[in-house]
PyMOL CGO cylinders between C-alpha atoms (Angstrom):
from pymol import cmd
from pymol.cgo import CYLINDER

trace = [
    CYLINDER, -105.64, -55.77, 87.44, -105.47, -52.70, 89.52, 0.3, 1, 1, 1, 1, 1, 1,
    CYLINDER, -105.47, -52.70, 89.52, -108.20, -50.33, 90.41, 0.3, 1, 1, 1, 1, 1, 1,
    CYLINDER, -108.20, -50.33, 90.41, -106.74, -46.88, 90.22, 0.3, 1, 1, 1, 1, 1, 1,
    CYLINDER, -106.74, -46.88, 90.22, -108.70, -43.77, 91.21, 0.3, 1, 1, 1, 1, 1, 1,
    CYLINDER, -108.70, -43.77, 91.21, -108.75, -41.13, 88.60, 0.3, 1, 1, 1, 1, 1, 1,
    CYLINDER, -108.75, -41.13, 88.60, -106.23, -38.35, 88.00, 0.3, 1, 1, 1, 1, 1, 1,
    CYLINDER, -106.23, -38.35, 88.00, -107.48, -34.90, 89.47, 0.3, 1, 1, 1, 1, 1, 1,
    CYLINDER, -107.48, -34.90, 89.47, -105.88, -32.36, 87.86, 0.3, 1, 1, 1, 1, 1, 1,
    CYLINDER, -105.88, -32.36, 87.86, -104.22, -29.94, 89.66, 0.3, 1, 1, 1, 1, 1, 1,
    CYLINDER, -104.22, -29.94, 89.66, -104.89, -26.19, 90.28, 0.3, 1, 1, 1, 1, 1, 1,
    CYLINDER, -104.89, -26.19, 90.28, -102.03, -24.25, 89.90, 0.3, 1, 1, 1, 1, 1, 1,
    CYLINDER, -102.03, -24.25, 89.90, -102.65, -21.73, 92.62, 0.3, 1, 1, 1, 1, 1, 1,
    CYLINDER, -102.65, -21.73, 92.62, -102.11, -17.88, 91.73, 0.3, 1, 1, 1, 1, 1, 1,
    CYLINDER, -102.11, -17.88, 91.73, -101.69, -14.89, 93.94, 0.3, 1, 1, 1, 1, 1, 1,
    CYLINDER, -101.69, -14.89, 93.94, -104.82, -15.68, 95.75, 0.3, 1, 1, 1, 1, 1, 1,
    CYLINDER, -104.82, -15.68, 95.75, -103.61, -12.89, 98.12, 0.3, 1, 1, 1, 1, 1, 1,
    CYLINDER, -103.61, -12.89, 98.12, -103.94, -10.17, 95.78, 0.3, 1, 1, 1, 1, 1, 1,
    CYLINDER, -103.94, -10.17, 95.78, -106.62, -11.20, 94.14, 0.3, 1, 1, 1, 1, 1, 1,
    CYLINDER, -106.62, -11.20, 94.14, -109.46, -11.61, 97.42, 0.3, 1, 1, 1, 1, 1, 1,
    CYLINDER, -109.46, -11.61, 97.42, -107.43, -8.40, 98.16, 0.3, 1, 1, 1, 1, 1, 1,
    CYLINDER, -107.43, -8.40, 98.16, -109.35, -6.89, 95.16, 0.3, 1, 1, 1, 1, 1, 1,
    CYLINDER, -109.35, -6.89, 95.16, -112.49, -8.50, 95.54, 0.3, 1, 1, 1, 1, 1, 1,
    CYLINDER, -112.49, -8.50, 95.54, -115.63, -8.43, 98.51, 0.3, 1, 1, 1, 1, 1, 1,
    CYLINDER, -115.63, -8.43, 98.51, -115.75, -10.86, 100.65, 0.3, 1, 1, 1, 1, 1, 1,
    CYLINDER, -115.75, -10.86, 100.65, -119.07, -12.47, 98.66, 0.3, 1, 1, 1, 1, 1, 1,
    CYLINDER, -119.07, -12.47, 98.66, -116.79, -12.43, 95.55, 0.3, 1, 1, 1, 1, 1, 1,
    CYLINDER, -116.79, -12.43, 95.55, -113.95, -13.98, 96.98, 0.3, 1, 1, 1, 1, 1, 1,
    CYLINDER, -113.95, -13.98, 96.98, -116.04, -16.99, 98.04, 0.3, 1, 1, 1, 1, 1, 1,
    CYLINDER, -116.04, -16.99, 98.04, -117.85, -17.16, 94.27, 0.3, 1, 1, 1, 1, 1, 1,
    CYLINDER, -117.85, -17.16, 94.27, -113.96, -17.65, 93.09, 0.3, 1, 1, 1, 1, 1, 1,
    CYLINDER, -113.96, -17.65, 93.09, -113.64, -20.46, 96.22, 0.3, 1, 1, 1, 1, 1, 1,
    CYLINDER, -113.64, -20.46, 96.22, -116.39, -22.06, 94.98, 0.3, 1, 1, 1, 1, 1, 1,
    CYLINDER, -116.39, -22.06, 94.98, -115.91, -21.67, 91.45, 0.3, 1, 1, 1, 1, 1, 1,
    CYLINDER, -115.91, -21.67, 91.45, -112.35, -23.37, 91.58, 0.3, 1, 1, 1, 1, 1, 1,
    CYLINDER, -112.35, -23.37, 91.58, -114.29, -26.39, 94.05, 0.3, 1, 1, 1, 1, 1, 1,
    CYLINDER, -114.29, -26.39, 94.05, -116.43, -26.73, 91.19, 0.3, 1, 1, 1, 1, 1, 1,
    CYLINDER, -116.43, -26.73, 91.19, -113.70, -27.15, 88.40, 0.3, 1, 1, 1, 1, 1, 1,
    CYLINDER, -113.70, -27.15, 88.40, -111.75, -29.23, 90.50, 0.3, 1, 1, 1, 1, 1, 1,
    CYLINDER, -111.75, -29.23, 90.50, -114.62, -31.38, 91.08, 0.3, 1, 1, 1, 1, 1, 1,
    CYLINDER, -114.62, -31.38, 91.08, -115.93, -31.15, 87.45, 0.3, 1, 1, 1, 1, 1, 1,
    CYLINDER, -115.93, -31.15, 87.45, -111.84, -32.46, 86.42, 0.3, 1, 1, 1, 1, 1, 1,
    CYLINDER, -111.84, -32.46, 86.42, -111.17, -29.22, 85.22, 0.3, 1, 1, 1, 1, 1, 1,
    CYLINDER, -111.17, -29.22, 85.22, -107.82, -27.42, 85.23, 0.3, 1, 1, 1, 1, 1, 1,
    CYLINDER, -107.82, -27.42, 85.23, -108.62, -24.09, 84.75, 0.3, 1, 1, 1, 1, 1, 1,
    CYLINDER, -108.62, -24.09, 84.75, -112.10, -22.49, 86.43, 0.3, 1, 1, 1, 1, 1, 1,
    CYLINDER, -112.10, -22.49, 86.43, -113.89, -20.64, 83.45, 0.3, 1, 1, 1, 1, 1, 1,
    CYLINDER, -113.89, -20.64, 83.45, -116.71, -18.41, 83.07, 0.3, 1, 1, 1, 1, 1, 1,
    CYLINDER, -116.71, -18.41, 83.07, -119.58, -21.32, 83.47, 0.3, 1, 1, 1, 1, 1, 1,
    CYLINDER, -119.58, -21.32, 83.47, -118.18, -22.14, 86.90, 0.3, 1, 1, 1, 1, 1, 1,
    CYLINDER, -118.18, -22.14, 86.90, -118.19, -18.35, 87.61, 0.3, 1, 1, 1, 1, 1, 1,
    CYLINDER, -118.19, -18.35, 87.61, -121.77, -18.09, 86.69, 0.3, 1, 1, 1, 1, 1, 1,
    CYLINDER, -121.77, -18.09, 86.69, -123.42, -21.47, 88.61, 0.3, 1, 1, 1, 1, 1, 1,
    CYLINDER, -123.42, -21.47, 88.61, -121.22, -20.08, 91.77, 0.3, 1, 1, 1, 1, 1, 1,
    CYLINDER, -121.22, -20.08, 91.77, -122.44, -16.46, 91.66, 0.3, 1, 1, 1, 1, 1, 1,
    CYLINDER, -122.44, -16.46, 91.66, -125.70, -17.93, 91.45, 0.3, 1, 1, 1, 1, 1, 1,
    CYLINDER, -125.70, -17.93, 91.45, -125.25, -20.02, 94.30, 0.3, 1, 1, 1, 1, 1, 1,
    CYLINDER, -125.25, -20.02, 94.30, -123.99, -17.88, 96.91, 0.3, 1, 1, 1, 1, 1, 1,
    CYLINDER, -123.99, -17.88, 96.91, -125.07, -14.25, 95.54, 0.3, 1, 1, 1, 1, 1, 1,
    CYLINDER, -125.07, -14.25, 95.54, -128.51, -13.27, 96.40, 0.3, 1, 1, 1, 1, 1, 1,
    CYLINDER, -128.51, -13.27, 96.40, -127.70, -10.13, 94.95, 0.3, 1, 1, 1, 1, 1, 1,
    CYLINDER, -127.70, -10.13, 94.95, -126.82, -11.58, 91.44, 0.3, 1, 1, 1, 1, 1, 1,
    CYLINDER, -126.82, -11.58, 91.44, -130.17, -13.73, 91.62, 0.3, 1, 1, 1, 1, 1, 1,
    CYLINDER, -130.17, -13.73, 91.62, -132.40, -10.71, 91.88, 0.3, 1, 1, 1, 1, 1, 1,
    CYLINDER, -132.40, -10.71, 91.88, -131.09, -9.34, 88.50, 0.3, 1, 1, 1, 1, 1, 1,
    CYLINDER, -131.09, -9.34, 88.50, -132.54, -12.12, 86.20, 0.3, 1, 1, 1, 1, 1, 1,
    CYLINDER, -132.54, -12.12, 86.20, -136.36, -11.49, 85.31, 0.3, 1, 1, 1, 1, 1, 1,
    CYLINDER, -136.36, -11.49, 85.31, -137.54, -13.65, 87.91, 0.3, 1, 1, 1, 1, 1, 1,
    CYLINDER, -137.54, -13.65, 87.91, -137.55, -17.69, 88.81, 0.3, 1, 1, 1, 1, 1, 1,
    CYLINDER, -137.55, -17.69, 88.81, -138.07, -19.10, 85.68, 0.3, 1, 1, 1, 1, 1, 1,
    CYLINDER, -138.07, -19.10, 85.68, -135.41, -17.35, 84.02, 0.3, 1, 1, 1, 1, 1, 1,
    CYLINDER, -135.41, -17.35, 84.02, -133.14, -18.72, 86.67, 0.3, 1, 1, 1, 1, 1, 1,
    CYLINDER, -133.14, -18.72, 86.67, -134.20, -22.02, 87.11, 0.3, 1, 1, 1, 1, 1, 1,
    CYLINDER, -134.20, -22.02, 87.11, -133.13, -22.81, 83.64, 0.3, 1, 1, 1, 1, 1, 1,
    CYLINDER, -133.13, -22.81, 83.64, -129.95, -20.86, 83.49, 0.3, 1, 1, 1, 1, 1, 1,
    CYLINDER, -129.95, -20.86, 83.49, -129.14, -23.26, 86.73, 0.3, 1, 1, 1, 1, 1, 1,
    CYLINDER, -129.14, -23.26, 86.73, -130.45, -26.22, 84.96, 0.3, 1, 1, 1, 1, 1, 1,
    CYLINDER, -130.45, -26.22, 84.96, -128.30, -26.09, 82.01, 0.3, 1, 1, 1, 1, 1, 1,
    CYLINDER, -128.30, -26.09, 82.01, -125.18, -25.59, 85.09, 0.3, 1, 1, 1, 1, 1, 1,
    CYLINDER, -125.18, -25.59, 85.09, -126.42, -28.34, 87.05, 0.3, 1, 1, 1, 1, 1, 1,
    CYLINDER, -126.42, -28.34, 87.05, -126.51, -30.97, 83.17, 0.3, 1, 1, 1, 1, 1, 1,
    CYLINDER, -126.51, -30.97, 83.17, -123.02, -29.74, 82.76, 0.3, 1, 1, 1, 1, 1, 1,
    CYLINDER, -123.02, -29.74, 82.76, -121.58, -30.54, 85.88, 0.3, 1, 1, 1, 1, 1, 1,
    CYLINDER, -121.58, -30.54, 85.88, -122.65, -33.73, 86.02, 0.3, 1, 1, 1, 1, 1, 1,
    CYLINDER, -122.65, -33.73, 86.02, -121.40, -34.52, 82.81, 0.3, 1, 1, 1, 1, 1, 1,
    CYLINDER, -121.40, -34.52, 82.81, -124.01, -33.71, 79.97, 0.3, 1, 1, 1, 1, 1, 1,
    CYLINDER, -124.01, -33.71, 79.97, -126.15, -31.18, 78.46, 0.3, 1, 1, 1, 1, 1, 1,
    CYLINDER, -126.15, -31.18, 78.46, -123.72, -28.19, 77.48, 0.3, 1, 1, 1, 1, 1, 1,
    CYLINDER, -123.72, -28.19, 77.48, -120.11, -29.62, 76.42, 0.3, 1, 1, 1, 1, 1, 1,
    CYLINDER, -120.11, -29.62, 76.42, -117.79, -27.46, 75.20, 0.3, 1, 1, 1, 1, 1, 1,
    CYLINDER, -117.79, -27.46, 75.20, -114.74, -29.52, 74.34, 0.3, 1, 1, 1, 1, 1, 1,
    CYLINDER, -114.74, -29.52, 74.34, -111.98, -28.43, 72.23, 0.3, 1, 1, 1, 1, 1, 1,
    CYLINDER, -111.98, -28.43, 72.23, -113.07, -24.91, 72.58, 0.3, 1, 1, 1, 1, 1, 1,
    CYLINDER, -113.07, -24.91, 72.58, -111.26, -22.18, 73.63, 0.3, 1, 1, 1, 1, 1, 1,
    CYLINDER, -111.26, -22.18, 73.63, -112.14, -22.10, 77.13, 0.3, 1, 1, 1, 1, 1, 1,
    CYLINDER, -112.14, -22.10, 77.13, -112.15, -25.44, 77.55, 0.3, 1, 1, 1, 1, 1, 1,
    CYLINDER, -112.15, -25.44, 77.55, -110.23, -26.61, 80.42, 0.3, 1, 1, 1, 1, 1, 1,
    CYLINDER, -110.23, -26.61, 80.42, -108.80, -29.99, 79.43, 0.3, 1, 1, 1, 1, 1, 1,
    CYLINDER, -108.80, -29.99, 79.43, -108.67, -31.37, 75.57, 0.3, 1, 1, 1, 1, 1, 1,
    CYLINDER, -108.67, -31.37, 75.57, -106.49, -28.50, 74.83, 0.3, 1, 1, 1, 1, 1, 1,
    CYLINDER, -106.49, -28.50, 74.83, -103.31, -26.29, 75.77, 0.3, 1, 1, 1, 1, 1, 1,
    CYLINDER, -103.31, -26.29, 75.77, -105.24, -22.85, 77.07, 0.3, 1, 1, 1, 1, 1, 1,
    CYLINDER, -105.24, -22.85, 77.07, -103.63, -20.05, 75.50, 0.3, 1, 1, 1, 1, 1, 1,
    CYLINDER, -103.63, -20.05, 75.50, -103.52, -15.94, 75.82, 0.3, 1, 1, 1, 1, 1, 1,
    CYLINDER, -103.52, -15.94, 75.82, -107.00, -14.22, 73.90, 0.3, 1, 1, 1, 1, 1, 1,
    CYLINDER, -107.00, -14.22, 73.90, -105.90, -10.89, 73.08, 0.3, 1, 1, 1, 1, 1, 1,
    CYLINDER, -105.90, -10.89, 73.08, -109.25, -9.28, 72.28, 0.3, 1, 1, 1, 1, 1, 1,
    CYLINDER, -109.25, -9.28, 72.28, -109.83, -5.92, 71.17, 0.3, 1, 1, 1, 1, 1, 1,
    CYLINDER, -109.83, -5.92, 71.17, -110.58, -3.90, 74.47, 0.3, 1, 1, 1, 1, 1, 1,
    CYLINDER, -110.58, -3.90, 74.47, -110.06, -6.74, 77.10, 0.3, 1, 1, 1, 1, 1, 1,
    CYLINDER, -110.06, -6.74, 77.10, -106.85, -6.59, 78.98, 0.3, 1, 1, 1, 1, 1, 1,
    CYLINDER, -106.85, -6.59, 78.98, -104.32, -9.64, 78.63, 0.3, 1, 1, 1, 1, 1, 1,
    CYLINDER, -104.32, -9.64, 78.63, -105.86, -12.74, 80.34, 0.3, 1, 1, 1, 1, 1, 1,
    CYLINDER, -105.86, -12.74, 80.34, -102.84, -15.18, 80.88, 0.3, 1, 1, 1, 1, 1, 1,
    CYLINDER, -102.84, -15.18, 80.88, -103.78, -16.43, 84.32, 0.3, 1, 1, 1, 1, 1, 1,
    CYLINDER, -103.78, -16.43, 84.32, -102.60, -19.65, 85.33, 0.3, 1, 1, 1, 1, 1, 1,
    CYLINDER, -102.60, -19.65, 85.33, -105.59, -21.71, 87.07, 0.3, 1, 1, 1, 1, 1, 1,
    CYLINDER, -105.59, -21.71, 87.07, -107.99, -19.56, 85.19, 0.3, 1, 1, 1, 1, 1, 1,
    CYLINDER, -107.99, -19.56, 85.19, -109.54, -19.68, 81.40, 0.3, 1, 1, 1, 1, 1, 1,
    CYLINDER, -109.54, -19.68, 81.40, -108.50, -16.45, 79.40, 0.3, 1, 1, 1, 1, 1, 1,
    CYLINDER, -108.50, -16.45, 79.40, -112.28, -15.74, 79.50, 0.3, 1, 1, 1, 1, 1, 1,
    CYLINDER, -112.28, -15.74, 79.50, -112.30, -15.99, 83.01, 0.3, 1, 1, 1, 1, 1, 1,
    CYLINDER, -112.30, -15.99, 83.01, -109.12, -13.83, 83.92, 0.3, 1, 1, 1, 1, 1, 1,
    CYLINDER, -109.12, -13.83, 83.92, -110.31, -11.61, 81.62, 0.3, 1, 1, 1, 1, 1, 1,
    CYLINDER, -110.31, -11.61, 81.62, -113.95, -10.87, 83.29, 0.3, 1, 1, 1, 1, 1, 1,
    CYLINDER, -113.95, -10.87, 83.29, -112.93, -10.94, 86.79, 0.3, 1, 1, 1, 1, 1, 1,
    CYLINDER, -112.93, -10.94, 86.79, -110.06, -8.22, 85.72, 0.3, 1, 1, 1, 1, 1, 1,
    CYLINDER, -110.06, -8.22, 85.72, -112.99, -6.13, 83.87, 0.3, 1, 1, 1, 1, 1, 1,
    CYLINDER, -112.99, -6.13, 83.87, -114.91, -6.81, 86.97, 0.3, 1, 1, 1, 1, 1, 1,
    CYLINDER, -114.91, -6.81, 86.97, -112.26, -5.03, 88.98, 0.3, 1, 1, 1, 1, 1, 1,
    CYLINDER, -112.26, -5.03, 88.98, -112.31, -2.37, 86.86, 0.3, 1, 1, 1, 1, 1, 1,
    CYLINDER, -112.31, -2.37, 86.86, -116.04, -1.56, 86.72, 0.3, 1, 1, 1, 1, 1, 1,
    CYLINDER, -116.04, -1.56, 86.72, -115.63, -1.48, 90.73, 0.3, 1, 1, 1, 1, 1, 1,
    CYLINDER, -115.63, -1.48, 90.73, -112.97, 0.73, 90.52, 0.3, 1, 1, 1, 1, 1, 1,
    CYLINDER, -112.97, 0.73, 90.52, -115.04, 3.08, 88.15, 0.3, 1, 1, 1, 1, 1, 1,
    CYLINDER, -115.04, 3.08, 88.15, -117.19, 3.51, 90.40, 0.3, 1, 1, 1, 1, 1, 1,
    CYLINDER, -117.19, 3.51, 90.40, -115.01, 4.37, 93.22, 0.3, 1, 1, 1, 1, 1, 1,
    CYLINDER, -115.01, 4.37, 93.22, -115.13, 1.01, 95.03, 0.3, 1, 1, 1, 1, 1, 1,
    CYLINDER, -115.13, 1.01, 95.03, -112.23, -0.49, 96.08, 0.3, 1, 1, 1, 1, 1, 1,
    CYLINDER, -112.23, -0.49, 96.08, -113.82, -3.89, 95.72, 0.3, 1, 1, 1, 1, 1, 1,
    CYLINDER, -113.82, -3.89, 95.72, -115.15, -6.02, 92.82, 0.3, 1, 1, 1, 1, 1, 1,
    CYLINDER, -115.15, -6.02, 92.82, -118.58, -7.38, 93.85, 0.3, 1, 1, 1, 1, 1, 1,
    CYLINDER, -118.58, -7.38, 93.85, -120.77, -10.34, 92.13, 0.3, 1, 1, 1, 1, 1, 1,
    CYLINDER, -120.77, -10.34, 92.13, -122.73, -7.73, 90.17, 0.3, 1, 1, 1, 1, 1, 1,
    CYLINDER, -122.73, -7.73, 90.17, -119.50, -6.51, 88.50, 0.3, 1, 1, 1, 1, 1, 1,
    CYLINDER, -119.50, -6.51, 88.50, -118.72, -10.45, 88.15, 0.3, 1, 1, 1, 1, 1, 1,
    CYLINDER, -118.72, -10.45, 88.15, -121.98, -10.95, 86.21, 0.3, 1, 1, 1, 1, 1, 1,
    CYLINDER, -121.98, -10.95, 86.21, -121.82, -8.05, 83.97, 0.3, 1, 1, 1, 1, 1, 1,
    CYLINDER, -121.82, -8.05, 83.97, -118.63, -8.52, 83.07, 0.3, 1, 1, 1, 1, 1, 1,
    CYLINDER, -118.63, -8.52, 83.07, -119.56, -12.27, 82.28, 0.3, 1, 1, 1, 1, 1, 1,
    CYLINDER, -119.56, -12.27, 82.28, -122.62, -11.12, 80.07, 0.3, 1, 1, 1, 1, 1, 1,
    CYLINDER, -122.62, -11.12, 80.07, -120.76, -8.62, 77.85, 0.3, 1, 1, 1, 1, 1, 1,
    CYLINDER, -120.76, -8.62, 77.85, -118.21, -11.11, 76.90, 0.3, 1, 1, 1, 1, 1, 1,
    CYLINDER, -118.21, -11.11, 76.90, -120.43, -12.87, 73.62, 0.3, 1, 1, 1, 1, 1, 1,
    CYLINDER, -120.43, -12.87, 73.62, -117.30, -15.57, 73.62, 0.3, 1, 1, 1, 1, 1, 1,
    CYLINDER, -117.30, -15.57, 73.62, -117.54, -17.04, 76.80, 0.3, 1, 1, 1, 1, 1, 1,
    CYLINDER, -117.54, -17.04, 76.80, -119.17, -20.17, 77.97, 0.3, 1, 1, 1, 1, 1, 1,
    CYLINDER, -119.17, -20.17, 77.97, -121.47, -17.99, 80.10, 0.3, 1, 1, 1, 1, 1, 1,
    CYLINDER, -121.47, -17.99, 80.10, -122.98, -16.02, 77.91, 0.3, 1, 1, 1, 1, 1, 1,
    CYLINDER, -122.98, -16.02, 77.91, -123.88, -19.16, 75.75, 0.3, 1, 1, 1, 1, 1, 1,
    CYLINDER, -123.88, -19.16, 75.75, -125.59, -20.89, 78.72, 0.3, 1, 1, 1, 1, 1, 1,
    CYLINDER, -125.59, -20.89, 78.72, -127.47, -17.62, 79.89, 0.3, 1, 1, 1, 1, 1, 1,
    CYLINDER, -127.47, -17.62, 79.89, -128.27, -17.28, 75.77, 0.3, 1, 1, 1, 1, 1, 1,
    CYLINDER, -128.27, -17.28, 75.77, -130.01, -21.33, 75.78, 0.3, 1, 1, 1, 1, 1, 1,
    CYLINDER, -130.01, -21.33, 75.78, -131.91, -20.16, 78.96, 0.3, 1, 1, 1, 1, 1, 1,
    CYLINDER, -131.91, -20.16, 78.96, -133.64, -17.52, 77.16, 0.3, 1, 1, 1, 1, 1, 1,
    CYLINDER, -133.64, -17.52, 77.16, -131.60, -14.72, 78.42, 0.3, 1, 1, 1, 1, 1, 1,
    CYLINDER, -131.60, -14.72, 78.42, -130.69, -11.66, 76.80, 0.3, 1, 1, 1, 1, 1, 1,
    CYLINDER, -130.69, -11.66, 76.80, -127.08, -10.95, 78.09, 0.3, 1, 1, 1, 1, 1, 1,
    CYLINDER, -127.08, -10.95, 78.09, -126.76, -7.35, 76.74, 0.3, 1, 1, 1, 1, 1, 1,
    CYLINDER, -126.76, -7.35, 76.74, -130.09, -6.54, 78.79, 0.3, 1, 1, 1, 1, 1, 1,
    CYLINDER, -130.09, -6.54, 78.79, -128.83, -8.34, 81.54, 0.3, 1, 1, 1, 1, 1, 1,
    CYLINDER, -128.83, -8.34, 81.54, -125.39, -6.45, 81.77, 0.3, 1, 1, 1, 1, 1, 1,
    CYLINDER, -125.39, -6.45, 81.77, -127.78, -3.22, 81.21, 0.3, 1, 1, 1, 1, 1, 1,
    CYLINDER, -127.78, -3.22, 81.21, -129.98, -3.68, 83.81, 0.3, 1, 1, 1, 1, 1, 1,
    CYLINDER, -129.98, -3.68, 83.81, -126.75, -4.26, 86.38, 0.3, 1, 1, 1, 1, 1, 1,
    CYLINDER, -126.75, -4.26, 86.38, -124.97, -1.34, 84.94, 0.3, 1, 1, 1, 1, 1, 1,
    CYLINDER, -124.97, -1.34, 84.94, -127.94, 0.93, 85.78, 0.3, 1, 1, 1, 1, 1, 1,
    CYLINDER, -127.94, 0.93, 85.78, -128.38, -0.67, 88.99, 0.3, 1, 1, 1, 1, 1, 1,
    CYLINDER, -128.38, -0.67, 88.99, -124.92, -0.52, 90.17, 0.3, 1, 1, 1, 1, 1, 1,
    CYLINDER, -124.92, -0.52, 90.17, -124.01, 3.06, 88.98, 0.3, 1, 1, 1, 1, 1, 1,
    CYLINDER, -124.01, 3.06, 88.98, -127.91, 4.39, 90.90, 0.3, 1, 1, 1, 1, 1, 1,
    CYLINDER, -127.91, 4.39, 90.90, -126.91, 2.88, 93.73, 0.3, 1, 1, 1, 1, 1, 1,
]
cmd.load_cgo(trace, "trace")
């Protein structure tokens, strides 16, 4: 009987280029770590959860716009159960990364999110991301765009583990919009 080591699945890799090219140099390492973290997790595609529990990792900036440390603790504890294997499961969703074929969301006011290596919901808030930046006149997406973006999309794995923490994500993506376009 042999002892085989199991499958990773492969990232497809996309125009990282143009992407980081779009993106600040904090972001660009969120999106490193956030396809480490599906690859490690077994994942094929990174989605919005690993988007989250990386720009909570490495963005001080995005950690100063929850309501404080207990707010955050638990939005990292419910990251932390799911990538080690329990707590929030989302399988045969949508965004889920493995049980199913991902396909193209069209939704109403969200551009076309058919990136390979990413979820739909994923592609789709790191495009609006780019978009708030360049709204504002920055040629850069930053991890506060990231995490707005995240919290105004209701359908996304994010939003439901920043809902089970106790957080508000329309307040949240509020709070960042009027922080971002002050300053």
């Amino acid at each position: 009987m042999q002892n085989r080591m199991p499958r990773i699945p492969q990232q497809p890799a996309s125009n990282r280029a143009d992407l980081d090219a779009r993106l600040t140099v904090e972001l660009a390492a969120v999106v490193t770590g956030a396809r480490r973290r599906a690859l490690r997790d077994g994942d094929r595609h990174i989605d919005t959860a690993h988007l989250l529990h990386s720009l909570i990792e490495s963005d001080p900036e995005v950690r100063t716009a929850f309501d404080g440390g207990p707010q955050l603790a638990k939005v990292l504890g419910y990251l932390v159960q799911r990538s080690i294997g329990y707590g929030l499961r989302w399988q045969g969703s949508v965004e889920d990364s493995g049980a199913v074929p991902v396909v193209t969301v069209r939704r109403p006011g969200r551009r076309d999110a058919g990136v390979e290596g990413w979820s739909p919901s994923a592609a789709s808030a790191m495009a609006e991301a780019r978009e708030r930046a360049r709204r504002r006149g920055d040629e850069r997406a930053g991890g506060l765009d990231l995490l707005a973006a995240l919290a105004t999309d209701h359908e996304c794995r994010a939003v439901e583990v920043l809902e089970r923490a106790g957080v508000d994500a329309d307040r949240l993506a509020a709070r960042i919009v009027r922080a971002t376009d002050q300053g």
